[in-house]
TITI-405224 format. One record per atom (N, C-alpha, C): atom name; x, y, z. Coordinates in Angstrom, 2 decimals. Last residue first. Example, Ala and Ser with C-alpha at 12.3 -4.5 7.8 and 13.67 -1.06 7.14 Angstrom:
residues 2
R  at       px       py       pz
R   N    12.85    -2.25     7.08
R  CA    13.67    -1.06     7.14
R   C    12.90     0.03     7.87
R   N    13.19    -5.69     7.80
R  CA    12.30    -4.50     7.80
R   C    13.20    -3.30     7.80
//
This chain:
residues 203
R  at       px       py       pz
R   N   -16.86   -11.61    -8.69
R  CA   -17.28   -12.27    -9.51
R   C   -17.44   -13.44    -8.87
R   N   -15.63    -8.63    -7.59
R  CA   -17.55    -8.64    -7.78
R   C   -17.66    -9.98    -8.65
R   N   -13.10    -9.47    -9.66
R  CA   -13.74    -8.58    -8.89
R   C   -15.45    -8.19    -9.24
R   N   -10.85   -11.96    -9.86
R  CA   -11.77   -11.05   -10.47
R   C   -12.86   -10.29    -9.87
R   N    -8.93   -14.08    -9.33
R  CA    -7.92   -12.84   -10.25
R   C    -9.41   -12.26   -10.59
R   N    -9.74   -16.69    -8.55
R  CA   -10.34   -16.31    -9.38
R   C   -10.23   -14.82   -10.29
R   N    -8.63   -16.15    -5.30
R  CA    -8.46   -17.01    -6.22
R   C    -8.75   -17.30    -7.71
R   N    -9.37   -13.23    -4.94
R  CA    -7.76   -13.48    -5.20
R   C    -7.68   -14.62    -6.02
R   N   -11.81   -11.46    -5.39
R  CA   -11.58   -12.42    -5.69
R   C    -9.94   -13.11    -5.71
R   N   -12.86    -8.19    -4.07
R  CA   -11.68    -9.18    -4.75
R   C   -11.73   -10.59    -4.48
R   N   -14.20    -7.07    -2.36
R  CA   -14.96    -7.76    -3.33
R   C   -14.01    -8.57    -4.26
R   N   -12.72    -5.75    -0.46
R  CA   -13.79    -6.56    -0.16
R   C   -14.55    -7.33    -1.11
R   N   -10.73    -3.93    -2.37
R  CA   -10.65    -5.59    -1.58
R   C   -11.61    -5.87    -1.02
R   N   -11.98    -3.16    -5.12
R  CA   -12.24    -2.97    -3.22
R   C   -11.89    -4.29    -3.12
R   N   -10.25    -2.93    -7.85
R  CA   -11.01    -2.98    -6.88
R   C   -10.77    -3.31    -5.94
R   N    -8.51    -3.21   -11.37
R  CA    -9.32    -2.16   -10.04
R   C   -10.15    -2.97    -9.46
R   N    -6.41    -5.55   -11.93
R  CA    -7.46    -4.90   -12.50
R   C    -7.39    -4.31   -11.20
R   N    -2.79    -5.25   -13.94
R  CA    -4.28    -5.77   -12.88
R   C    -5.17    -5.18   -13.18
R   N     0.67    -5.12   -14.80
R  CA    -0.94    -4.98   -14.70
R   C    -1.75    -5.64   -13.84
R   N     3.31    -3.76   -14.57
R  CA     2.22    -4.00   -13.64
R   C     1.32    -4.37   -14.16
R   N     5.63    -4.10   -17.23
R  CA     4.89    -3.12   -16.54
R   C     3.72    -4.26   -15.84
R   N     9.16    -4.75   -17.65
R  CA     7.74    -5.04   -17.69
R   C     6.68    -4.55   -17.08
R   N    11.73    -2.31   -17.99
R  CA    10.99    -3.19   -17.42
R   C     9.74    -3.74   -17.68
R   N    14.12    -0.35   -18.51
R  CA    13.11    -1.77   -19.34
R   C    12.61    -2.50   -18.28
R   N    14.55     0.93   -15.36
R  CA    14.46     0.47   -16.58
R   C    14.25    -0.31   -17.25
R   N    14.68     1.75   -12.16
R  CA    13.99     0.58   -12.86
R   C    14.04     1.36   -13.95
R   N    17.55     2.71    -9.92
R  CA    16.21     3.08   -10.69
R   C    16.05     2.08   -11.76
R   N    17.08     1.70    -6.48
R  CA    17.90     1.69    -7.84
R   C    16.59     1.98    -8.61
R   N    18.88     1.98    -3.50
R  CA    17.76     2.45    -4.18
R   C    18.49     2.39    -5.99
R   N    19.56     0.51    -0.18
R  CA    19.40     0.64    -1.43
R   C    18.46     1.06    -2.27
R   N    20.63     1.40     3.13
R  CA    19.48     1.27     2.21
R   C    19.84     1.31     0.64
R   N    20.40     1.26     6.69
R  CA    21.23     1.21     5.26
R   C    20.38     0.65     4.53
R   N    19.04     3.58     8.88
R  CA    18.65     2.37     8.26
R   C    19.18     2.61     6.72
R   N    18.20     4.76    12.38
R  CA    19.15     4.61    11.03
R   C    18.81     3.53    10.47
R   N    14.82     3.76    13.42
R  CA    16.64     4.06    13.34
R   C    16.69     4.21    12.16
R   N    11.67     5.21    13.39
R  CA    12.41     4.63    12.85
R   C    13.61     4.71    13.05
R   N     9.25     6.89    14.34
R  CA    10.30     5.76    15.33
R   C    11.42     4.88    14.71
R   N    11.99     8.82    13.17
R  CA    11.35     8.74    13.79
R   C     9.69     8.21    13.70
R   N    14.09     8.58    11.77
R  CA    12.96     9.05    10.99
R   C    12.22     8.94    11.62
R   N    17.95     8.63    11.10
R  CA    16.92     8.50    12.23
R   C    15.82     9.34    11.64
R   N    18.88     8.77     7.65
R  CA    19.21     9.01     9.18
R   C    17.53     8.58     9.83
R   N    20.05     5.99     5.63
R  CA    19.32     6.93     6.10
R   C    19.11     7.06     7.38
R   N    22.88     5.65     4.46
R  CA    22.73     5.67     5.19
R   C    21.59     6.24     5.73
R   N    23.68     3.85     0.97
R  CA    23.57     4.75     2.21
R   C    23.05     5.12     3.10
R   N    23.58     3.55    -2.83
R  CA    23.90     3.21    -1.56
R   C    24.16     4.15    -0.55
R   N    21.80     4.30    -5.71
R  CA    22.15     5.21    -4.57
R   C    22.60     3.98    -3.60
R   N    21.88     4.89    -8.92
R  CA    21.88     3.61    -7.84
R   C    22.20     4.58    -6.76
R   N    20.25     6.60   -10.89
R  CA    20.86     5.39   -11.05
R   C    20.98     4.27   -10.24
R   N    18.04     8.94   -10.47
R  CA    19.51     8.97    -9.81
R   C    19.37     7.23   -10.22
R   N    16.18     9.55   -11.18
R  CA    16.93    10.24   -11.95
R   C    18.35     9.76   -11.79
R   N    12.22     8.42   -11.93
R  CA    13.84     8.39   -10.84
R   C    15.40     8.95   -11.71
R   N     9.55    10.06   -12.90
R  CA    11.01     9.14   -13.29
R   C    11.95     9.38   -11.91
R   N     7.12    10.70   -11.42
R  CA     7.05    10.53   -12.99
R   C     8.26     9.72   -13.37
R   N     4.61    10.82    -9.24
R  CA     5.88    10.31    -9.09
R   C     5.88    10.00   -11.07
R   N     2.40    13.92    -9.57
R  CA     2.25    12.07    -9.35
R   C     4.27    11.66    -9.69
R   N     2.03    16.17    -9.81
R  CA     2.47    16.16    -8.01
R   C     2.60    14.33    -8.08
R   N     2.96    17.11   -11.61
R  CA     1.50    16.86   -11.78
R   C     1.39    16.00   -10.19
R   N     5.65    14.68   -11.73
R  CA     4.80    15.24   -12.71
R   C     3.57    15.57   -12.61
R   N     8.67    14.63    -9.94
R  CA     7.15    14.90    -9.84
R   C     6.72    15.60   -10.97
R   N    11.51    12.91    -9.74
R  CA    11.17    13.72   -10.10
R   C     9.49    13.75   -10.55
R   N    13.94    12.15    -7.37
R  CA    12.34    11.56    -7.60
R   C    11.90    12.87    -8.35
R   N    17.00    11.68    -6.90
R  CA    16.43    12.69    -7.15
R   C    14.81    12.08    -7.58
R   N    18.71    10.69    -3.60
R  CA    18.04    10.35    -4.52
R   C    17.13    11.05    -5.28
R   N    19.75    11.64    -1.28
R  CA    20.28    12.40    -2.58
R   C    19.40    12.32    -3.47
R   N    17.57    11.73     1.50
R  CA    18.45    10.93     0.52
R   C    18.74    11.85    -0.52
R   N    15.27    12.60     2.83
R  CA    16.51    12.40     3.45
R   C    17.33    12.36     2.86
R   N    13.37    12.80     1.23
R  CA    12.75    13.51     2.15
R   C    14.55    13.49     2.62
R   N    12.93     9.84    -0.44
R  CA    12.31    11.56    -0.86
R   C    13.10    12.61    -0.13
R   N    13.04     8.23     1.37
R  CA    14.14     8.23     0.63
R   C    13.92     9.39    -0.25
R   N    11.39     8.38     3.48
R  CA    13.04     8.88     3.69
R   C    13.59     9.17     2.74
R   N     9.24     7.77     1.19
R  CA     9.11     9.28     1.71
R   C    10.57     9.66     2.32
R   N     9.79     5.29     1.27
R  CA     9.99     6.07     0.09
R   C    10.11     7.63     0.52
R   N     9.04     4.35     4.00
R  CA    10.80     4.45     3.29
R   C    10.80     5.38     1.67
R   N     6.70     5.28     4.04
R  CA     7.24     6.04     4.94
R   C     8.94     5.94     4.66
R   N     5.28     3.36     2.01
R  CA     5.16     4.23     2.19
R   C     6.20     5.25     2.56
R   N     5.85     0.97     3.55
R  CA     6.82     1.05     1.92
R   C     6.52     2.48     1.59
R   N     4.81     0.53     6.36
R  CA     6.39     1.21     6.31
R   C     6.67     1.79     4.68
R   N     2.95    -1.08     5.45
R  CA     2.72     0.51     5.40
R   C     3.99     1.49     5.57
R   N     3.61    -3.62     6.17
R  CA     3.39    -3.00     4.68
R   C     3.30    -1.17     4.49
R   N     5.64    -3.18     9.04
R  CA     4.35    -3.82     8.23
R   C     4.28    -3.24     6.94
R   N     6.86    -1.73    12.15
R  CA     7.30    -1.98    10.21
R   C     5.74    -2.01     9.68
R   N     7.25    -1.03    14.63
R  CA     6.90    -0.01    13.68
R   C     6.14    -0.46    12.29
R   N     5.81    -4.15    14.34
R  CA     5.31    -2.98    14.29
R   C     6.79    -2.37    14.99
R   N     6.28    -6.88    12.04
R  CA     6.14    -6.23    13.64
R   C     6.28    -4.76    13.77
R   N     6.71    -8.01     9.69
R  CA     5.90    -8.01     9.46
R   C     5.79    -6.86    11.18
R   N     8.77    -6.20     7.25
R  CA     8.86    -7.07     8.38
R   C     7.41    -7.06     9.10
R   N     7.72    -7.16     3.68
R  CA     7.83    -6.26     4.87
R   C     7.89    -7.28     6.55
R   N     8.12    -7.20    -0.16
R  CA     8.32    -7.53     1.55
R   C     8.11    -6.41     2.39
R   N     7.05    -4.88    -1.77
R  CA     7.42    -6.51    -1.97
R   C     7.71    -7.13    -1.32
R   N     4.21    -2.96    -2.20
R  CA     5.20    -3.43    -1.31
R   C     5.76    -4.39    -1.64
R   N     4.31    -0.57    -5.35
R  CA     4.12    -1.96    -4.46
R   C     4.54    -1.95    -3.11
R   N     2.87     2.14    -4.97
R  CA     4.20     1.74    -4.83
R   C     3.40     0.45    -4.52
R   N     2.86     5.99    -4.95
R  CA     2.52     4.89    -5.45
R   C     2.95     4.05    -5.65
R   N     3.40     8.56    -2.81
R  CA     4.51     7.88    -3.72
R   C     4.15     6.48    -3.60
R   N     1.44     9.88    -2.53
R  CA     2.28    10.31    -2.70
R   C     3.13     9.55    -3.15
R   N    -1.87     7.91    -2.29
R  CA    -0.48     7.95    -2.10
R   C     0.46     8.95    -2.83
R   N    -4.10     7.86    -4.28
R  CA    -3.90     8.97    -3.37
R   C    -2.51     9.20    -3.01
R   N    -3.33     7.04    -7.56
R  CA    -3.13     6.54    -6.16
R   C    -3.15     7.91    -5.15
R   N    -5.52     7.53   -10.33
R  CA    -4.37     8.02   -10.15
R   C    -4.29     7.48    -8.08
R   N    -7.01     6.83   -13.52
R  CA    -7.28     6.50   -11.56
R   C    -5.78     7.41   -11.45
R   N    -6.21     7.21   -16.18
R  CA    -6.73     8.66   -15.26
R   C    -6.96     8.09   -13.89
R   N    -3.13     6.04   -17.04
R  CA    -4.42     5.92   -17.19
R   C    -5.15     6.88   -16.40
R   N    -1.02     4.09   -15.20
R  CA    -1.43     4.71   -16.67
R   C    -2.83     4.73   -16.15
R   N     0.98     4.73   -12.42
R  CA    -0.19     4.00   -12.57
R   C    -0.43     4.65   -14.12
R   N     4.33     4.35   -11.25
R  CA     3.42     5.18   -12.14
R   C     2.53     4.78   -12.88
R   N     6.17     3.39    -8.66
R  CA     5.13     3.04    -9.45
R   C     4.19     4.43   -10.10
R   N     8.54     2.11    -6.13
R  CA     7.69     2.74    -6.66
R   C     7.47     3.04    -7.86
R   N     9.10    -0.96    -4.69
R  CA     8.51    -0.85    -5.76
R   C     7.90     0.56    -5.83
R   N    10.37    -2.34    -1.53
R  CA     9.40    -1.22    -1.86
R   C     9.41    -1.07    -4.04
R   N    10.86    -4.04     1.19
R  CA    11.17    -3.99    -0.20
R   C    10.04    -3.46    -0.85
R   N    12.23    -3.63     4.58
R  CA    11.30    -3.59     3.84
R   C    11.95    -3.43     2.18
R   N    14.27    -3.96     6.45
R  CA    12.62    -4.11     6.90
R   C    11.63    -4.35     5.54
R   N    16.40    -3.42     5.27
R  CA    16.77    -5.28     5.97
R   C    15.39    -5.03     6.12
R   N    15.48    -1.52     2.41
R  CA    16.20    -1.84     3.46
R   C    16.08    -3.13     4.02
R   N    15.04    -0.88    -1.10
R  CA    15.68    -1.81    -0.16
R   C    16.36    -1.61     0.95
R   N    13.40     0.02    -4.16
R  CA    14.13     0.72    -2.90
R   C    14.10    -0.95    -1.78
R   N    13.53     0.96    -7.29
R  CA    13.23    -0.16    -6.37
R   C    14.32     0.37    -5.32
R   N    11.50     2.63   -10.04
R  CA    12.75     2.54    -8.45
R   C    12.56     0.97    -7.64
R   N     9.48     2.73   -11.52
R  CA    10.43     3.86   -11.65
R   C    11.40     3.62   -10.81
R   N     7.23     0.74   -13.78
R  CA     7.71     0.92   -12.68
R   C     9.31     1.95   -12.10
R   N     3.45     1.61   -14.31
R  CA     5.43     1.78   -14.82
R   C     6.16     1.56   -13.45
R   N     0.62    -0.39   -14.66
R  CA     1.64     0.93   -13.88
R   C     2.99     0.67   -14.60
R   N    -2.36    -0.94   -15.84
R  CA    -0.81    -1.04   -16.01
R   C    -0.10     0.19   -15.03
R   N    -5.55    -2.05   -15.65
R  CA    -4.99    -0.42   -15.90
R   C    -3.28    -1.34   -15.49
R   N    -8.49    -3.06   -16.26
R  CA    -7.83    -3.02   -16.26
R   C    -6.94    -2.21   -16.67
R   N   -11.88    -2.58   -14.36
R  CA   -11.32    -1.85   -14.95
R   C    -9.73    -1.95   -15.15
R   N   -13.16    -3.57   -11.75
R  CA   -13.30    -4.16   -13.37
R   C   -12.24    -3.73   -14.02
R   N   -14.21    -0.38   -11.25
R  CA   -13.72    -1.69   -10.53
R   C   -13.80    -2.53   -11.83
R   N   -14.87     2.21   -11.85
R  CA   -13.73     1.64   -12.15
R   C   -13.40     0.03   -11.68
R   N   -16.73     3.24   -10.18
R  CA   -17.19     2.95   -11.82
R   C   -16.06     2.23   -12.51
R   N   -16.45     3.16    -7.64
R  CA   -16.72     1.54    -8.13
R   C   -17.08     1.63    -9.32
R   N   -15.27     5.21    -6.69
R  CA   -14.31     4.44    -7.19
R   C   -14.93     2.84    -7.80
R   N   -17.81     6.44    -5.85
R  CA   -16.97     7.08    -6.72
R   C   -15.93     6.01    -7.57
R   N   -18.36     4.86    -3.41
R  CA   -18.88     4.78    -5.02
R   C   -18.73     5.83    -6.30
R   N   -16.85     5.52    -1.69
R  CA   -16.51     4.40    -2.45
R   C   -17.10     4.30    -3.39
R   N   -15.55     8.17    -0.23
R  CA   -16.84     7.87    -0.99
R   C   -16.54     6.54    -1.88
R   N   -13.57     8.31     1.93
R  CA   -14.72     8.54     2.33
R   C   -15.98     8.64     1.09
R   N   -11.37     5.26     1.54
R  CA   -12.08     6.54     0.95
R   C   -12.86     6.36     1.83
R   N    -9.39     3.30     2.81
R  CA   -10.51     3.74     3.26
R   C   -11.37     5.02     3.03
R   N    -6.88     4.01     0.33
R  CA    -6.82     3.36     1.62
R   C    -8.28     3.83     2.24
R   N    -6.38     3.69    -3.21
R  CA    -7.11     4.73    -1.83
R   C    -7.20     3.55    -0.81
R   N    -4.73     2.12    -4.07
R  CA    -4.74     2.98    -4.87
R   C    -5.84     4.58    -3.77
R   N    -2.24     0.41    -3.72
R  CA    -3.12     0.93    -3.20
R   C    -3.79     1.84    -3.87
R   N    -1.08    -2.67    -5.59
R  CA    -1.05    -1.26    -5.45
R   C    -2.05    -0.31    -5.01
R   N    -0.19    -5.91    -5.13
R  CA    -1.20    -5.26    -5.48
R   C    -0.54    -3.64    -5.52
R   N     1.97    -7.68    -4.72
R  CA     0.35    -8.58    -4.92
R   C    -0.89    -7.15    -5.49
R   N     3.71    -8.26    -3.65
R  CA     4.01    -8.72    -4.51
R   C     2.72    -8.70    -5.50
R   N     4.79    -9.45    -0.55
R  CA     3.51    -9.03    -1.00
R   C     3.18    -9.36    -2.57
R   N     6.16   -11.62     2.34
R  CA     5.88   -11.34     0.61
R   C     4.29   -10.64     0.70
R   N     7.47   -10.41     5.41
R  CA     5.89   -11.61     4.38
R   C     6.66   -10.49     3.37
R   N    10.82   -11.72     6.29
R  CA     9.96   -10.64     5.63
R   C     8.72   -11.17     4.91
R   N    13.45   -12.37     7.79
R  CA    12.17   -13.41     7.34
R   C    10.67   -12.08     7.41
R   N    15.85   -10.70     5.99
R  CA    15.47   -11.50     7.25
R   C    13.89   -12.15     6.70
R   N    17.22   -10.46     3.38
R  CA    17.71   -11.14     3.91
R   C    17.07   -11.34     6.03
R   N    15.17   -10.49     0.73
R  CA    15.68   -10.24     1.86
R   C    16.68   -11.04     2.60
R   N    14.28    -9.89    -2.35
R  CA    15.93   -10.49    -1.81
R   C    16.05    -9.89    -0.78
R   N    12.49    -9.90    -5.17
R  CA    11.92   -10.36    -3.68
R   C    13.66   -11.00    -3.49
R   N    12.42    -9.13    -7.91
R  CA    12.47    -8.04    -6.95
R   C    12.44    -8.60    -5.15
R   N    12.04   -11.08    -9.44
R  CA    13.06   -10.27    -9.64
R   C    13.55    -9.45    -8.73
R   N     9.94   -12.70    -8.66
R  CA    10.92   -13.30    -9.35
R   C    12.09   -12.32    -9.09
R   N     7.92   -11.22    -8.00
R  CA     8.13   -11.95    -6.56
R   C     9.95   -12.79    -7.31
R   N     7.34    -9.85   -10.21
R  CA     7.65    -9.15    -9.19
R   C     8.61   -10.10    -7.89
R   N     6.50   -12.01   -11.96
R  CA     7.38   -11.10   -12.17
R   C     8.19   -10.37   -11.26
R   N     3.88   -12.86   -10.27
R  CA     5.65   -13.93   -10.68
R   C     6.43   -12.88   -11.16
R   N     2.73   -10.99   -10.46
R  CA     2.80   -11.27    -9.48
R   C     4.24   -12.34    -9.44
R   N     2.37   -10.80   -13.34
R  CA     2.90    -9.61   -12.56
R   C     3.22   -10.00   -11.57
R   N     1.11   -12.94   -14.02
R  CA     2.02   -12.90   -14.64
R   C     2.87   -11.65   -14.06
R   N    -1.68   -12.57   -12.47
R  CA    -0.53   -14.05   -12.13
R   C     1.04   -13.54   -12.70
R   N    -2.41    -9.12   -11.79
R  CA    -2.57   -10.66   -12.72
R   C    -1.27   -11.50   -12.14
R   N    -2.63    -7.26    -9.02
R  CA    -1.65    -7.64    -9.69
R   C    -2.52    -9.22   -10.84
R   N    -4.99    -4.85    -8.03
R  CA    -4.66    -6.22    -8.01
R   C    -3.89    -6.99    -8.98
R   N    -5.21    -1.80    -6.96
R  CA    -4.71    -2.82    -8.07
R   C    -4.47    -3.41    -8.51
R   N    -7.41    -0.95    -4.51
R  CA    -6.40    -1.01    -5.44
R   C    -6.34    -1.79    -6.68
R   N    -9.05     0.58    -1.74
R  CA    -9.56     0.20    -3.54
R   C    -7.61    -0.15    -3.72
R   N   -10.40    -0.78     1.20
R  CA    -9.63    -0.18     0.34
R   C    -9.25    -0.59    -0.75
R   N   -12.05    -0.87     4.19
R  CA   -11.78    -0.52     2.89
R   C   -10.77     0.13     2.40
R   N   -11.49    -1.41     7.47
R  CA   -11.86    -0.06     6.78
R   C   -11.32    -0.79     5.28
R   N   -13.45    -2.84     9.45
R  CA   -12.41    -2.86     9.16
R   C   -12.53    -2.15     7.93
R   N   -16.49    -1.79    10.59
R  CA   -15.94    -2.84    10.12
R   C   -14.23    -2.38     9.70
R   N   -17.44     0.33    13.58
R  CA   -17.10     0.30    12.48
R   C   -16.46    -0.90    12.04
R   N   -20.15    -1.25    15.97
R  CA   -18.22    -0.59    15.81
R   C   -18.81    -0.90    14.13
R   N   -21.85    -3.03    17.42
R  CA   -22.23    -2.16    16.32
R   C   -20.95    -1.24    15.35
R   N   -21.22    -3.54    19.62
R  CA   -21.73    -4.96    18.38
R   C   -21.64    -3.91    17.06
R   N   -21.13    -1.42    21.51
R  CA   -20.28    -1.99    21.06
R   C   -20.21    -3.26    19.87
R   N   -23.95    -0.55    20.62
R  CA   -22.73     0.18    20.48
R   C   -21.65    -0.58    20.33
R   N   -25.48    -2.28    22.42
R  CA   -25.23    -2.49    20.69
R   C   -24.54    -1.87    20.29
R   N   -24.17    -2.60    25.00
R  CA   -23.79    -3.14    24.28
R   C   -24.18    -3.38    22.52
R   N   -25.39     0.50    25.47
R  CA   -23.86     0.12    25.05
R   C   -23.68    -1.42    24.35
R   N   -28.33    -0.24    25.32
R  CA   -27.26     0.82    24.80
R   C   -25.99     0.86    24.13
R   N   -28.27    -2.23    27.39
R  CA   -28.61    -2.44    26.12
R   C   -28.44    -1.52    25.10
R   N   -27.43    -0.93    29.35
R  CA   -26.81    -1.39    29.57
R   C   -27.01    -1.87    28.19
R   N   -29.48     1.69    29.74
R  CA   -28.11     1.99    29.27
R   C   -26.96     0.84    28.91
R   N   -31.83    -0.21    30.23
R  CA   -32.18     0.45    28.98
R   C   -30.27     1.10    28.12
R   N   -31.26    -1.03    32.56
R  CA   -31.15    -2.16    31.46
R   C   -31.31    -1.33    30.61
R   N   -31.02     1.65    34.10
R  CA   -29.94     0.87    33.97
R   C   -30.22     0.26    32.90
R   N   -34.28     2.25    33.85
R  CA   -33.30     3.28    33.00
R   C   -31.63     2.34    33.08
R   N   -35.23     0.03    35.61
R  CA   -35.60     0.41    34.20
R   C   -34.44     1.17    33.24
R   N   -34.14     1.01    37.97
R  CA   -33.63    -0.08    37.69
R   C   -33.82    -0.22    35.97
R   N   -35.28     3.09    37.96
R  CA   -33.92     3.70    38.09
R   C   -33.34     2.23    37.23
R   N   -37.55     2.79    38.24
R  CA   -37.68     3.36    37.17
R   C   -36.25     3.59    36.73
R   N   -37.55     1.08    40.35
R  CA   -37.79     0.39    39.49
R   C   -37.89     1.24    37.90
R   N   -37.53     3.20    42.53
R  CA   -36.18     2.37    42.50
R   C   -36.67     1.54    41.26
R   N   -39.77     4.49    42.37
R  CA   -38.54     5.15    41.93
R   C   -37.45     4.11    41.66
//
């Protein structure tokens, strides 16, 4: 008995640890990988913090860890342009939202570069998300929806105060709407297969 008990231990102990070797990889995700000439564009015009914020400058999400990726890999390759409709600004974060051409369309609700972000948590890139949404959700600022996708900004310049957003404070903020502007381009794909140095995917 005591050797069938001892048996059944190494059998649970070799269990778990492939379980644990075995964890899910860091989760996928398709976007829009900015060309050189977008990426200087962006980082030229739009990058003015004033604390020590990473630069992004670099892409547009377009699905954060789909549950079918090979849906989205008939598109990889695939160069596509966005419009750009707002530029939003608090001391955490510099946000770019964005109207992708073309039929991909961004799960995101409100499709968007990041152009800085503080990098410590609450914040990080994912905040550019959650300030657009204050600035949806809190602000005068009028965002007008085409087809539930972000189509034109209406309101000119907004300065002011957005309230407490929990975990977020108050937070003074700028929002201006983008005209003539130069548009986004890149190509589609899974950051796992992006090429940053070489601007090319699966290459």
């Amino acid at each position: 008995m005591k050797v069938l008990w001892y048996i059944e231990a190494i059998v649970a102990i070799l269990c778990m640890t492939t379980l644990a070797t075995t964890t899910d990889p860091d989760p996928d995700w398709v976007a829009l990988f900015f060309d050189e000439s977008s990426i200087a564009h962006c980082i030229e015009h739009y990058t003015n913090s004033t604390i020590e914020n990473e630069i992004y400058c670099d892409h547009i999400t377009i699905a954060f860890d789909p549950p079918n990726m090979t849906y989205y890999e008939q598109y990889f390759g695939l160069k596509e342009k966005a419009k750009l409709l707002g530029y939003v600004k608090e001391k955490h974060d510099q946000a770019i939202l964005v109207n992708i051409k073309g039929e991909l369309l961004s799960t995101n609700k409100y499709p968007h570069t990041t152009v800085s972000s503080y990098p410590l948590d609450p914040y990080g890139a994912v905040y550019s998300n959650i300030l657009w949404e204050r600035v949806d959700k809190t602000s005068p600022v009028d965002i007008v929806f085409k087809h539930g996708v972000p189509d034109k900004i209406l309101t000119e310049l907004w300065t002011g105060l957005l309230p407490r957003y929990d975990p977020y404070p108050e937070a003074l903020t700028i929002v201006k709407k983008i005209e003539r502007s130069l548009d986004f381009s890149g190509t589609v794909c899974a950051f796992s297969h992006w090429d940053s140095e070489k601007s090319c995917c699966k290459c």
